[in-house]
N, C-alpha and C positions, 0 to 999 in steps of 0.2 A: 399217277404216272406209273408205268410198269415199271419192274425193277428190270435193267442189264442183265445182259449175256457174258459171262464170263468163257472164254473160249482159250483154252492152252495148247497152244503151239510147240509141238516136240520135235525131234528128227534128229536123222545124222547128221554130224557136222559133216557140209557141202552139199545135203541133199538138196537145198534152197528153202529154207522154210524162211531166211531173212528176207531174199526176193520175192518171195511171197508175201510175207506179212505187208513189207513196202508197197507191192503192188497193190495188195488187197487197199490199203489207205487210200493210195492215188487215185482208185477207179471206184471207192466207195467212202466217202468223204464221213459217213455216219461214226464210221469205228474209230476207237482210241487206241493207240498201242500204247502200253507201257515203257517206260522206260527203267529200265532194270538198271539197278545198283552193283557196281563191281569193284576187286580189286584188281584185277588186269590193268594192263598199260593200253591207250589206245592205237589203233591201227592206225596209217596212213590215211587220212581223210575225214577219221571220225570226231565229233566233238561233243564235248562235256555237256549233258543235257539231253544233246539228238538222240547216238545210238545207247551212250549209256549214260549213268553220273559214274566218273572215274573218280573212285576213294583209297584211301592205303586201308592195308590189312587190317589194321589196330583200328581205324575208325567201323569198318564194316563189322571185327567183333563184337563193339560196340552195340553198335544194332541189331544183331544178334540177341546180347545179353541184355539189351534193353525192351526185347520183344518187339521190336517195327519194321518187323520183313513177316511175310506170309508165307516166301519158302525162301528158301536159302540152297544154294550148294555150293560143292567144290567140284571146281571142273581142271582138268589137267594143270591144277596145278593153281589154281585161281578160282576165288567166292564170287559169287553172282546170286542176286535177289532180289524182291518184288518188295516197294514199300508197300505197308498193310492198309495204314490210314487213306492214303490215293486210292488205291484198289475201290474200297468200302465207298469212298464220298462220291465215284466214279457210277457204281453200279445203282446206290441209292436214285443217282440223278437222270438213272431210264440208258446210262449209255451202256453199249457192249465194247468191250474190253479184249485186247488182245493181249495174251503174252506170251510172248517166244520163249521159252524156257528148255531147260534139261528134265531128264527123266524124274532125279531128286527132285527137283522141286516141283513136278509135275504132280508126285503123287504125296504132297506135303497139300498144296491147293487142293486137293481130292481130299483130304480127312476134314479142311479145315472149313471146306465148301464145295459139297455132295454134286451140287447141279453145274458145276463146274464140266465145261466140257472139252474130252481130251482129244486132239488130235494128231496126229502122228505122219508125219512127213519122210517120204522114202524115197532115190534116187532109183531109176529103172532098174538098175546093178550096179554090182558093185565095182566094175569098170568103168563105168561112168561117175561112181564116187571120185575112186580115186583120179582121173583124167580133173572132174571139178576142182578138189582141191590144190593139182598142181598148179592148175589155171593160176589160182587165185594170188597163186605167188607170195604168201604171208609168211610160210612155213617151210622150217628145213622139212628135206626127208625123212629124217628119224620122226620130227612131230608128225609127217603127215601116214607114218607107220604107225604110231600110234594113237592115233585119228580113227584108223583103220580098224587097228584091233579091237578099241574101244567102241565103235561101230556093232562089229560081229558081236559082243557082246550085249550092250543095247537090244539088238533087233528079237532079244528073249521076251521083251518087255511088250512087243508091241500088242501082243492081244491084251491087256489091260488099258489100251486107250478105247473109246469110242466110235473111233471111224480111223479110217487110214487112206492118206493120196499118197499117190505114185506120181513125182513132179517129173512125166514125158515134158510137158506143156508149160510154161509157167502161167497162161493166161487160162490153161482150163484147168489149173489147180487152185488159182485165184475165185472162180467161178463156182468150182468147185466150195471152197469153202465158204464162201458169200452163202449159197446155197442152204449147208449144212445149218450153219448160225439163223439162217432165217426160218430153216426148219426146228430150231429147237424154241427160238424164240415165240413162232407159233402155236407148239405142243401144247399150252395152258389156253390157249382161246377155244 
């Protein structure tokens, strides 16, 4: 059995790399996505398990100091990470893997697993960033200025991923990445 495609999912927050990842699932039954480990609180609608596992601080250090995340980060203010053991037992068993992740740990997966491959998700501009995020309604202003900043800073990194979508579309960014993953999964035949 071939081994998995590990695929990392990066972007601004609001660019839509989560309605992405969702869609890609919905219209391509093949892929896993991850479920990432946090200390955040969850949103409105989310639940324990689906978008994330919601942990306290002290337990996610924990896992940290016990080595069973693959990357790790801190994001505004909140850890988020990848169990290592799922990952591994995932890919052995021929699946491709999706994971939504930050920069940090985007490029943690990259030392830890080379063929790991990077994607990077970008809103058309950054007027349409910010118009997304207010939509979203999650966030005061101040967070979503600093969304913002944190953004322009980000967008340094993007030539160290692999490929990059422009989410115009969400169904031909979907398409789009199907695409990619079936291209790299192919590259060894």
């Amino acid at each position: 059995m071939d081994k998995g495609v590990l695929v990392v999912v990066s972007g601004l927050s609001g660019a839509g790399k989560g309605t992405i990842c969702k869609r890609l699932l919905e219209k391509y039954p093949d892929y896993v996505l991850s479920v990432s480990v946090t200390s955040r609180k969850p949103r409105e609608g989310e639940e324990h398990g689906r978008e994330y596992f919601f942990i306290t601080k002290e337990e996610f250090e924990d896992r940290i100091n016990q080595g069973k995340l693959l990357e790790f980060a801190q994001y505004v203010g909140n850890y988020y990470g990848t169990p290592k053991d799922w990952v591994d037992e995932q890919l052995n068993a021929g699946k491709d893997i999706v994971l939504e992740i930050e920069l940090q740990g985007a490029f943690q997966v990259r030392k830890k697993i080379p063929e790991a491959v990077l994607i990077f998700v970008l809103p058309p501009d950054m007027e349409e960033l910010k118009r997304r995020l207010v939509n979203r309604g999650t966030e005061t202003m101040e967070e979503i200025d600093r969304r913002i900043q944190r953004a322009l800073e980000e967008m340094e990194f993007v030539p160290e991923y692999d490929y990059v979508i422009i989410n115009e579309d969400v169904e031909k960014s979907v398409d789009m990445l199907h695409n990619i993953v079936r291209s790299e999964k192919n590259k060894g035949e």
